[in-house]
C-alpha positions, 0 to 999 in steps of 0.5 A, spaced: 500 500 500 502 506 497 499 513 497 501 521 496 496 527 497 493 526 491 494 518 490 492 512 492 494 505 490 494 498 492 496 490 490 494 484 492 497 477 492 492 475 486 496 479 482 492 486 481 493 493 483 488 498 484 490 505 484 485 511 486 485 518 483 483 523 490 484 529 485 479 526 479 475 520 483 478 515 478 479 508 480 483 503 475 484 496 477 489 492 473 494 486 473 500 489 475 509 486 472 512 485 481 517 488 477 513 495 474 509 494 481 516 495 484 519 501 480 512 504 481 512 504 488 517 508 488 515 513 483 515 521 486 508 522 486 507 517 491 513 517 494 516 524 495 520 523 502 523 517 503 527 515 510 534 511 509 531 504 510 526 505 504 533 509 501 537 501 501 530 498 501 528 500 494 536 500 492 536 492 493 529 492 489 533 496 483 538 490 483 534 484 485 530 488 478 536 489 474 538 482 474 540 479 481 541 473 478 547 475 475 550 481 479 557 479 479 561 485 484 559 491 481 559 494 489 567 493 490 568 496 483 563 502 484 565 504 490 568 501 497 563 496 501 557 499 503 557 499 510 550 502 512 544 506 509 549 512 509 554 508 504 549 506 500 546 512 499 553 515 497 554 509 492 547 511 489 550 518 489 555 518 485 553 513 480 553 518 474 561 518 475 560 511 472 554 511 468 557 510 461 556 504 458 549 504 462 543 504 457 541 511 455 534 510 458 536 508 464 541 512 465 536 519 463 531 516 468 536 516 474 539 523 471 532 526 471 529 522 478 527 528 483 526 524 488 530 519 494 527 513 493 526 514 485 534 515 485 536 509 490 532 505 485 534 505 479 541 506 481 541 498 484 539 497 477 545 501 474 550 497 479 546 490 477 547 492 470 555 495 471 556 489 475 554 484 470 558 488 465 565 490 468 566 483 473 568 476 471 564 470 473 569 468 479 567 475 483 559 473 483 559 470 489 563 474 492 559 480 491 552 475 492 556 474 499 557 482 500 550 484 498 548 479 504 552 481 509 549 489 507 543 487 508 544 483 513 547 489 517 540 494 514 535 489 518 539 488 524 539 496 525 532 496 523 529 491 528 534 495 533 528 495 538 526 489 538 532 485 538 534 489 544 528 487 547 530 480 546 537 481 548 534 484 554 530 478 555 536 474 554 541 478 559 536 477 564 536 469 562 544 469 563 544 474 569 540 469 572 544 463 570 551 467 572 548 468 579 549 461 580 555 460 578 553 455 571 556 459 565 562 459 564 561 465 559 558 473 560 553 476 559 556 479 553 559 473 549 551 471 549 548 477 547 554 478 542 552 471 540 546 473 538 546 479 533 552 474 529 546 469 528 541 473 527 546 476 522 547 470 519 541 467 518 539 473 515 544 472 510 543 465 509 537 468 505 537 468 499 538 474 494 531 474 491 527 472 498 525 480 499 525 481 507 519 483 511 518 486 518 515 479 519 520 475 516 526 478 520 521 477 526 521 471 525 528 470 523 529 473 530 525 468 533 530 463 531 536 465 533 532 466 539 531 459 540 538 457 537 541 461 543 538 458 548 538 452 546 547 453 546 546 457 552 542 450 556 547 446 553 552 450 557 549 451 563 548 443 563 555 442 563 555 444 570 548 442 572 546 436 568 538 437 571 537 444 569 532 443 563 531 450 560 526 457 562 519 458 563 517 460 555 511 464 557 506 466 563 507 469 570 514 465 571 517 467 564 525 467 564 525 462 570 529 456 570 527 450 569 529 444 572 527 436 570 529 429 574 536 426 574 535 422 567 538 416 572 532 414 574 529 413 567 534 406 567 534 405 576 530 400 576 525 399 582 520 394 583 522 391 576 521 397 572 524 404 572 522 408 577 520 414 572 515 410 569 511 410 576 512 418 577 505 418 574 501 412 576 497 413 582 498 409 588 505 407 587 511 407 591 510 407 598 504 411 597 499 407 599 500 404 606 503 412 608 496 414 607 493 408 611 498 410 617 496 418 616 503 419 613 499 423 607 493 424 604 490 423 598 492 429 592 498 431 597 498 438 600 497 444 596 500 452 596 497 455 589 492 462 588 485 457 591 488 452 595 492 454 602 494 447 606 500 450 609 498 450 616 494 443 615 501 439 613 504 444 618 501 441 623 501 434 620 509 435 620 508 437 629 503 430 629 507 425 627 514 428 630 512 426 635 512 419 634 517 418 629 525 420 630 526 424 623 520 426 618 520 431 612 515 435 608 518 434 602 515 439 596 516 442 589 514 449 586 511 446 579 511 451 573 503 452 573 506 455 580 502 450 584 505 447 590 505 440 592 507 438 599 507 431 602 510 429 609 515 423 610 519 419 614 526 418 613 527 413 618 522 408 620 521 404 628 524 397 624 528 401 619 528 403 612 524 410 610 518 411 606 520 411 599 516 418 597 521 421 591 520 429 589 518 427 582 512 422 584 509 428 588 510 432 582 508 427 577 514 427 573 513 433 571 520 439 569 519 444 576 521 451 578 523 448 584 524 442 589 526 441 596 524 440 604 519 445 607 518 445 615 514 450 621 521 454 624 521 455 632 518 462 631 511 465 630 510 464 622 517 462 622 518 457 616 525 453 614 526 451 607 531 448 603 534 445 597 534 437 598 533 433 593 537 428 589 532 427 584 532 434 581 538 437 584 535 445 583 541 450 585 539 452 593 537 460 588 531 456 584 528 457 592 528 464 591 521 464 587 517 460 594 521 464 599 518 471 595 511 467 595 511 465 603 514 472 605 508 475 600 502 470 605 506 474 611 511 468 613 518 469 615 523 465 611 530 461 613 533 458 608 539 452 610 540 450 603 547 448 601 548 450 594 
């Protein structure tokens, strides 16, 4: 869609355009040549003031225009490696300087054109043209190559404030990971990390697949995905359990943590064990809620459900008949705490088998460990124990601000 004071014209994918006169009230409707379509869009009557992205924009459409497939280096020969929107407008500026050779009608247009856009136009078809004139086909590649890395660098300028917001969001992911002392790099290697790959699928892309706002959203979004993926990889070098961050929700950007994928091969009751995680009745579930251990769904702390004080007070029944209970819990990502007593050591030996996974139902969590009433008034102990997940004592931060919010006083005696 393009429009002047007196002009307004529009194409559509079914390949017509439709262009009404504001001064006459005139409306033509025609099949429209991409090519034709793509000069005339920047024709001054509709387009007189242009900024300089549209400036490179038209002039990648005047090279793609003027034989792209073709385009053998004319930049190197023209003028010296176009760096950025300024460097290309220069480039087009000065053309008339080597304009001979160049067919009489396109060269007279590009004289005549009175207007940025117009100009930045036809001065990529002149370089198409000079290109495929003047260099060798060994060059073509190089300069294809050339082209890229320029647009490359146009888009990333273009999308600058969305790209720095992902980089913000990536900062705060790594921020969050360095605060645990898992990557072994700075912040900066990964948000540095991320313009190189973003640049480089940009440039992947071929010289005839025209970029859009959407289309380098999207590439964007990619180099996203792949950064995260390495920055996992390096975080599980020194925390196997980590599994990745939240994607969206009121826990977006959080860590995420999955069980020791030990437990997928260790054997229990002839299976392995994680193919019970979520099997009801399992383990020694059962017979803990015959002998008033637990109940039935466990205990829960979310947005409806308060039963911290329930188990609380299970927690100071059954300490007095057994030497050592727990409560065992885990955060999950939909927020929900899940909490279940169980005694580590019992009166003929052995312990209840309970395991951190089972009460979460296998599930990645935001955080694990064990939870008990302090000495004090509202006093609360938590820390991080649990084999299974092995959570970083940090990833308790997310419940401790969440006690603290329901009027609790928190001591955490985690080791790291």
């Amino acid at each position: 869609f393009y429009s002047s004071s007196s002009l307004l014209s529009q194409e559509f994918e079914n390949g017509w355009n439709i262009t009404h006169n504001l001064s006459t009230g005139e409306v033509k409707m025609a099949q429209f040549d991409p090519k034709a379509l793509r000069e005339q869009a920047y024709d001054c009557t509709i387009r007189s003031n242009v900024d300089s992205i549209t400036i490179v924009q038209a002039f990648f459409d005047g090279v793609y225009d003027g034989g792209v497939s073709e385009f053998e280096g004319a930049i190197e020969t023209i003028s010296s490696p176009v760096e950025s929107a300024k460097a290309v407008y220069e480039l087009i500026s000065n053309l008339p300087q080597t304009i001979e050779g160049v067919g009489s009608a396109l060269a007279s247009s590009y004289a005549t054109a009175a207007c940025d856009g117009k100009k930045a136009y036809l001065g990529g078809k002149i370089t198409a043209v000079l290109g495929t004139a003047i260099i060798a086909d060994k060059g073509a590649r190089k300069a294809a190559s050339l082209l890229k890395a320029t647009r490359a660098g146009i888009w990333i300028e273009r999308i600058a404030a969305l790209k720095n917001g992902a980089k913000a969001a990536l900062s705060q992911k790594v921020q969050k990971a360095a605060s645990l002392v898992l990557s072994s790099k700075p912040v900066r290697y990964w948000t540095d990390l991320l313009d190189k790959r973003l640049a480089k699928l940009i440039e992947n892309t071929e010289l005839n697949e025209f970029l859009t706002d959407a289309k380098v959203q999207d590439l964007l979004a990619q180099a996203e995905i792949d950064l995260e993926t390495t920055l996992i990889r390096d975080l599980q070098s020194t925390r196997p359990t980590l599994s990745g961050f939240v994607k969206d929700g009121a826990f977006e950007g959080e860590l995420t943590w999955r069980y020791d994928t030990k437990y997928d091969t260790k054997l229990y009751d002839g299976v392995p064990e994680s193919t019970l995680y979520k099997q009801p009745g399992k383990f020694d579930l059962n017979k803990m809620i015959d002998e008033g251990i637990t109940k039935e769904g466990f205990y829960k702390l979310n947005n409806s459900v308060n039963e911290l004080e329930a188990v609380f007070k299970k927690y100071d029944d059954l300490i007095k008949k057994y030497d050592d209970v727990e409560i065992i819990f885990v955060k999950k990502l939909n927020g929900d705490v899940i909490m279940s007593p169980r005694r580590r050591s019992l009166p003929g030996g052995g312990h209840d088998k309970l395991p951190h996974p089972y009460i979460a139902e296998g599930e990645e969590v935001l955080t694990a460990g064990t939870i008990r009433p302090g000495n004090g008034p509202n006093s609360i102990i938590i820390n991080n124990e649990t084999g299974h997940y092995q959570v970083h004592s940090s990833s308790l931060n997310i419940l401790e601000e969440e006690l603290i919010s329901n009027g609790y006083s928190v001591i955490d005696n985690s080791k790291l």
